[in-house]
C-alpha positions in Angstrom: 109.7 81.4 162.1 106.3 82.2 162.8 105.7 84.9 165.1 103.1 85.7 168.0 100.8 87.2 165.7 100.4 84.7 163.8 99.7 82.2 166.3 96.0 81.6 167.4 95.2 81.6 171.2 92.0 79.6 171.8 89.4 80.2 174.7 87.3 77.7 176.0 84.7 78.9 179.0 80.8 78.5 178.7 81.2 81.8 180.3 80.7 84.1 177.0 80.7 87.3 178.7 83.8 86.5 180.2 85.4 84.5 177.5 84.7 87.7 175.0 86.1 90.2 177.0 89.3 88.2 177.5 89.1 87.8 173.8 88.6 91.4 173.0 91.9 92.3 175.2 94.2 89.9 173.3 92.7 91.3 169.9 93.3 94.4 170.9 97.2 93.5 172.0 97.4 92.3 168.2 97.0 88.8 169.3 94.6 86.2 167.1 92.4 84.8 169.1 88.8 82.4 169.1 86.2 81.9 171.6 84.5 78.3 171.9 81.8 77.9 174.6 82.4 74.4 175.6 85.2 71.8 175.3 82.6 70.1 172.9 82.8 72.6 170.5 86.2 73.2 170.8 87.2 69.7 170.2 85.1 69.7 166.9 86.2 72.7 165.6 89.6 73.5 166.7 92.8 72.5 164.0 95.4 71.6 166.1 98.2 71.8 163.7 98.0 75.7 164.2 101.0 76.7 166.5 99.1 78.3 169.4 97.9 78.3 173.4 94.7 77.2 175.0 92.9 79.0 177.9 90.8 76.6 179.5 88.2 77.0 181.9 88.2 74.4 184.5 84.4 74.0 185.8 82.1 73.7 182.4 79.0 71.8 181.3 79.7 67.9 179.9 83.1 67.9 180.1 85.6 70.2 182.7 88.9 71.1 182.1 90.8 68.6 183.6 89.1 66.1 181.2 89.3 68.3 178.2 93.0 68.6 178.6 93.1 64.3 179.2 91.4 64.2 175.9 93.9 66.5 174.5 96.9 64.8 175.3 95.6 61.4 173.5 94.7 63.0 170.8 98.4 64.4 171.0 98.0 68.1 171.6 101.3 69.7 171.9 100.8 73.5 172.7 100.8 75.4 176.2 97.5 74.7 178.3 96.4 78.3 180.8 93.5 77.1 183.1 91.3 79.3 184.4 88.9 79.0 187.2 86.7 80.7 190.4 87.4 77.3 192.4 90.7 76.3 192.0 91.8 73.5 195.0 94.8 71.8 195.2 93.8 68.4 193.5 92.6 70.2 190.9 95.8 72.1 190.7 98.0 68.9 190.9 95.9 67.3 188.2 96.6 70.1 185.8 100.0 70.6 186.0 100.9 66.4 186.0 99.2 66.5 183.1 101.1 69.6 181.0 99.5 72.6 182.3 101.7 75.9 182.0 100.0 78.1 184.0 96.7 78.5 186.7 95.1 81.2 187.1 92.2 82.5 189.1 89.2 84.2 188.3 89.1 87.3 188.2 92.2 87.5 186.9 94.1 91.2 186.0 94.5 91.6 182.2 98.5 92.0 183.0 98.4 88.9 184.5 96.6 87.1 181.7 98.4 89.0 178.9 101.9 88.4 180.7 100.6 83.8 181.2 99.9 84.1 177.1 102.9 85.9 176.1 105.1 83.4 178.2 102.9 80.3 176.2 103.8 81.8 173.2 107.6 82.4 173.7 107.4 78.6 175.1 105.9 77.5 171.7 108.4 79.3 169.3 111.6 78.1 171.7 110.0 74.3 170.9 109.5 75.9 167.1 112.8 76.5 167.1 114.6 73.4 168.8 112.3 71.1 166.6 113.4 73.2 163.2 117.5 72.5 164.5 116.3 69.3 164.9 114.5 69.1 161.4 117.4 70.3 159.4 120.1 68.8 161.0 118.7 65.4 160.4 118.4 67.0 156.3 121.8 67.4 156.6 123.0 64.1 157.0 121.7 62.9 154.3 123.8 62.1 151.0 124.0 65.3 148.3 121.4 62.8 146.0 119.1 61.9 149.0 118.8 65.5 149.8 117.9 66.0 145.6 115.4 63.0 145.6 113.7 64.0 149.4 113.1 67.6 147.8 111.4 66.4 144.5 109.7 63.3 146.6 107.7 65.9 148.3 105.8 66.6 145.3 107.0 64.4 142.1 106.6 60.7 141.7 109.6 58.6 141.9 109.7 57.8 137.5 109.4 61.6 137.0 112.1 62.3 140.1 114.5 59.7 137.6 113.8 61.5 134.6 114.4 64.9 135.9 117.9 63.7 137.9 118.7 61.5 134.6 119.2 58.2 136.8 116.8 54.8 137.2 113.6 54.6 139.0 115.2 51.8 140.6 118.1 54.1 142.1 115.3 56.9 142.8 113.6 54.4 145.0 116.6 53.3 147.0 117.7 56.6 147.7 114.1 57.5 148.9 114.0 54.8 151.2 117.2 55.9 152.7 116.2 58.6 153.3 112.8 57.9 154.7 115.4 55.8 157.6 117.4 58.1 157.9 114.8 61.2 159.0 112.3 58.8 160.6 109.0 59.2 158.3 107.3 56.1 156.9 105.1 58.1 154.4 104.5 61.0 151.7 102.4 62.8 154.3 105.2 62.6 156.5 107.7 63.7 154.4 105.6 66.8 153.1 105.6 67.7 157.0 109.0 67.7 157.4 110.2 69.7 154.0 107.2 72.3 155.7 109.0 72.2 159.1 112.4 72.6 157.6 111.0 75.5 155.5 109.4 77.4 158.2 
């Protein structure tokens, strides 16, 4: 399971002053984190794959936080959003948490406070690591003894040399694959490959 460390925490405030001292404290709590100074950049640059948190400021250039985190959620961002923000109101507030936020806080804010918001982010993102890996493998474990075979070669062999390795037809190899593809819920190689990663992390 991944751990804290390892995780990247993400800071997005046009602010740069600001957004590299709150940078400098996680780094210095052994914490991986990146500065972007708008939501612009960040939504060009950021890999959302990587397990991690967001701390967003809410009143930027272009686009503000509340639409930053909109644009987010379509593009189906799934780890903890921390807003930030001088101005907070109680629209703003409602806005953020409806839409996923974790946490609000206010500007200044103590570096307890903000080091105490990312830690509870991060403990929220390995729980969800760990409930989705349960989730991974038990679904692996249904499957049939040969499924189980062909779904760990399918991940990187094609299905002739999955046959010649097992010793059975291609024709078998492909039944068992699609089985299996029902049975775990992915429609593709990509998708497979994601799930033997889950299940391995």
């Amino acid at each position: 399971m991944i751990e804290k460390t390892q995780m990247l925490i993400r800071i997005v405030d046009d602010d740069e002053p600001f957004a590299d001292a709150i940078c400098f404290l996680l780094l210095s709590k052994g914490l991986r984190a990146v500065v972007h100074a708008s939501a612009e950049k960040f939504l060009e640059q950021d890999d959302p794959s990587v397990p991690g948190c967001l701390i967003l400021d809410y009143q930027m250039p272009e686009l503000n936080g509340i639409e930053t985190q909109r644009k987010l959620l379509d593009k189906g961002w799934r780890w903890p959003v921390i807003f930030m923000t001088a101005h907070a109101d109680v629209d703003m507030a409602i806005t953020a948490f409806k839409q996923g936020a974790c946490d609000l806080l206010q500007k200044p804010v103590a570096p307890d406070v903000l080091i105490a918001a990312v830690e509870t982010s991060l403990e929220k993102v390995r729980a969800g690591m760990r409930h989705h890996h349960d989730e991974v493998c038990g679904l692996f474990e249904g499957l049939t003894n040969r499924e189980r075979q062909i779904v760990k070669l399918a991940a990187g062999l094609a299905n002739q040399q999955i046959a010649d390795r097992l010793g059975i037809s291609e024709r078998t190899v492909e039944a068992h694959r699609s089985a299996a593809y029902r049975r775990l819920n992915v429609k593709c190689l990509e998708e497979l490959q994601a799930f033997i990663r889950d299940m391995d992390d």
